[in-house]
C-alpha positions, 0 to 999 in steps of 0.5 A: 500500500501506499505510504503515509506521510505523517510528518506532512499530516502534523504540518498541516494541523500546525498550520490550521492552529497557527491560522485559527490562533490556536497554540496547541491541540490536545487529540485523546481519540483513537481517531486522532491518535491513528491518524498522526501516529500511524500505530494501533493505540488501544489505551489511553494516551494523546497526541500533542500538536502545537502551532510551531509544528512540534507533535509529541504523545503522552501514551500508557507506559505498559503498552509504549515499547510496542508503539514505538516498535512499530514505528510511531514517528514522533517522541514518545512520552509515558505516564503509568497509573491515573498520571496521564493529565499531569504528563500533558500538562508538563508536555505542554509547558515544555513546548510553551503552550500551556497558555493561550487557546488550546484545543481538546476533544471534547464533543461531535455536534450533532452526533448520536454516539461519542467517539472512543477517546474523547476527554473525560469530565474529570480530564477536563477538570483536571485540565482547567487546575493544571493549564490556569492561563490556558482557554480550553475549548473543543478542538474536535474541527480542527483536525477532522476538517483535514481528516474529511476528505480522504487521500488516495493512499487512505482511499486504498487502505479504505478501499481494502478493508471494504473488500476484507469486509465483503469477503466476510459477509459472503463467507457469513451468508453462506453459512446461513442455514436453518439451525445454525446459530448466531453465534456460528455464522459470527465466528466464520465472518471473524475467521474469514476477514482475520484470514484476510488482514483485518486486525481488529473488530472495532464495534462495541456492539461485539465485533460482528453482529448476527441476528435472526428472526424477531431479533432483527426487528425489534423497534428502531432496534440497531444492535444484534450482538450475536446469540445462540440464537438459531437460525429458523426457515422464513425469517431475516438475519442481520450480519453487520461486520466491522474489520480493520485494515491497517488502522482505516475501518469498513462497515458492512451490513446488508439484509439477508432472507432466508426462506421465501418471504411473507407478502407482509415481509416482501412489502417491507423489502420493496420500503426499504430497497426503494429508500436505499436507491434514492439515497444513492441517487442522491449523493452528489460532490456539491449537495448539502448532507442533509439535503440528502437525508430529506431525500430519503426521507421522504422516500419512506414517508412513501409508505405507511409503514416506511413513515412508522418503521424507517430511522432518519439516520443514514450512515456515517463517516469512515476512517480511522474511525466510524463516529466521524464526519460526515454524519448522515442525519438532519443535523448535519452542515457538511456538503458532499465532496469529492473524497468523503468516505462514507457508510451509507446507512438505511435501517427499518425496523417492524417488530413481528415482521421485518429486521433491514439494515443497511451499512454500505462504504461509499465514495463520493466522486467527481460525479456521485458516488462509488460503492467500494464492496462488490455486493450491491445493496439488495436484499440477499435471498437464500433458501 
């Protein structure tokens, strides 16, 4: 794969501090720290960028000689037990930015889930005792505007781990037969993408979900951790798969039927795979995120049941991690452009009846959009 240039990724934010008058960036998130560090960086630590281009990291000493073997390029610097604040303290006095504006992960506006890593209220009251000449603010926009748009060696890693992903899903619906559990058909999606590089299922939802029958549908119902649950004739099953390649994240999630469905079970097939289609139709490099969610939208207010059961959420971004910009909901002032990389999302939820969600990579293009899994987002029909 194509190099990252990491020394190029700090210059860039140092001069997005320096043009905003922001003395240093504090970046707690996982997302943050792989994207500057360029290493698997589970537990707790920040990456510490200032406006004159210095970059250091504060990491947990258990876990730091392995980082550093692994070829994080910037200096690392250990904290053991609770000592990670009083470490970021010292780090930024050291380089001269312990007053002034300081940006810290603190929140996403308008997203629905917090992204791992973001600073704790302890942390951040810990901050205020220790920087008390510093003005401490969300610094969240500062780096992931320049994380938004996507490079053509991040496009590859993206584009691998989507096919990693699709390879897991096939070996998944095949797997699917009556009596099999959710449990099983998990634990062939889990072996069939770690055959193929992905190191690490990075959902909280228990890596791969699988779901079944009633499982699949319970009201605005998004999580199906897997269960011994087993698979029955006539009823949908969920396999939602998370892989991880090379730091840079996959989503993939689309509706299986295993049997012939019900007409009540096909009429929510026919809501969903319409609502998935206009939402396609409508990414396009130029138009407002939540020009689109209207669009689908509107779709399923199409149908009785689409207008009861469909969600207004409709994917997400996709990098170094999932709960990233661009979300796709109501609340959004993001406008597509070329190099977002997005899962696509369309969830429907009809208790007794019908489980759908789709979780599908996409990249917007000079012209629309791309899809980066081979399996289009139809319903997939077995028997």
């Amino acid at each position: 794969m194509r190099p990252i240039d990491f020394t190029a990724r700090v210059r860039a934010l140092a001069a997005r501090l320096a043009s905003d008058g922001v003395v240093a960036y504090l970046g707690t998130r996982q997302a943050s720290l792989h994207y500057l560090c360029g290493t698997f960086m589970p537990w707790r630590g920040a990456v510490i960028v200032t406006a004159d281009g210095g970059c250091e990291v504060a990491y947990w000493a258990m876990d730091s000689e392995r980082i550093k073997a692994e070829g994080c390029p910037h200096p690392v610097f250990e904290f053991q037990g609770s000592g990670l604040i009083d470490l970021i303290a010292k780090r930024l006095a050291a380089r001269g930015a312990d007053r002034g504006r300081i940006g810290l992960d603190l929140a996403h506006p308008g997203a629905a889930q917090i992204a791992p890593g973001m600073l704790t209220a302890g942390e951040y009251l810990e901050l205020k005792t220790a920087l008390t000449q510093a003005e401490l603010g969300n610094g969240v926009r500062l780096i992931d505007d320049l994380m938004l748009i996507k490079s053509p060696a991040e496009i590859e890693r993206l584009r691998r781990a989507a096919i990693v992903a699709d390879k897991g899903f096939h070996a998944g619906l095949r797997a699917v037969r009556a009596g099999v559990t959710e449990n099983h058909v998990a634990g062939v999606v889990e072996a069939k993408i770690r055959d193929h590089g992905s190191t690490w299922a990075w959902s909280v939802t228990g890596g791969t979900e699988v779901g079944a029958g009633e499982r699949t549908s319970f009201y605005r119902g998004v999580t199906q951790q897997s269960t011994d649950r087993p698979i029955r004739n006539n009823e949908f099953v969920v396999i939602d798969l998370h892989p991880l390649i090379d730091l840079y994240m996959s989503d993939l999630s689309i509706p299986i039927f295993y049997g012939t469905p019900s007409a009540a079970q096909q009429r929510a097939i026919d809501c969903w795979e319409e609502t998935v289609e206009a939402l396609l139709d409508a990414l396009k490099p130029g138009r407002a995120v939540r020009d689109c969610v209207a669009t689908a939208v509107a779709t399923f207010g199409n149908s009785d049941i689409g207008r009861q059961f469909g969600l207004p959420l409709f994917g997400h971004g996709l990098g170094t991690c999932a709960r990233t910009r661009p979300f796709m909901n109501a609340s959004s002032d993001d406008v597509l452009a070329p190099g977002m990389v997005i899962a696509l999302g369309t969830h429907f939820y009809q208790p007794g009846v019908a489980g759908m969600r789709l979780e599908y990579p996409v990249l917007i293009t000079l012209t629309g959009m791309e899809a980066l899994a081979p399996t289009p987002p139809k319903v997939q029909l077995i028997s």
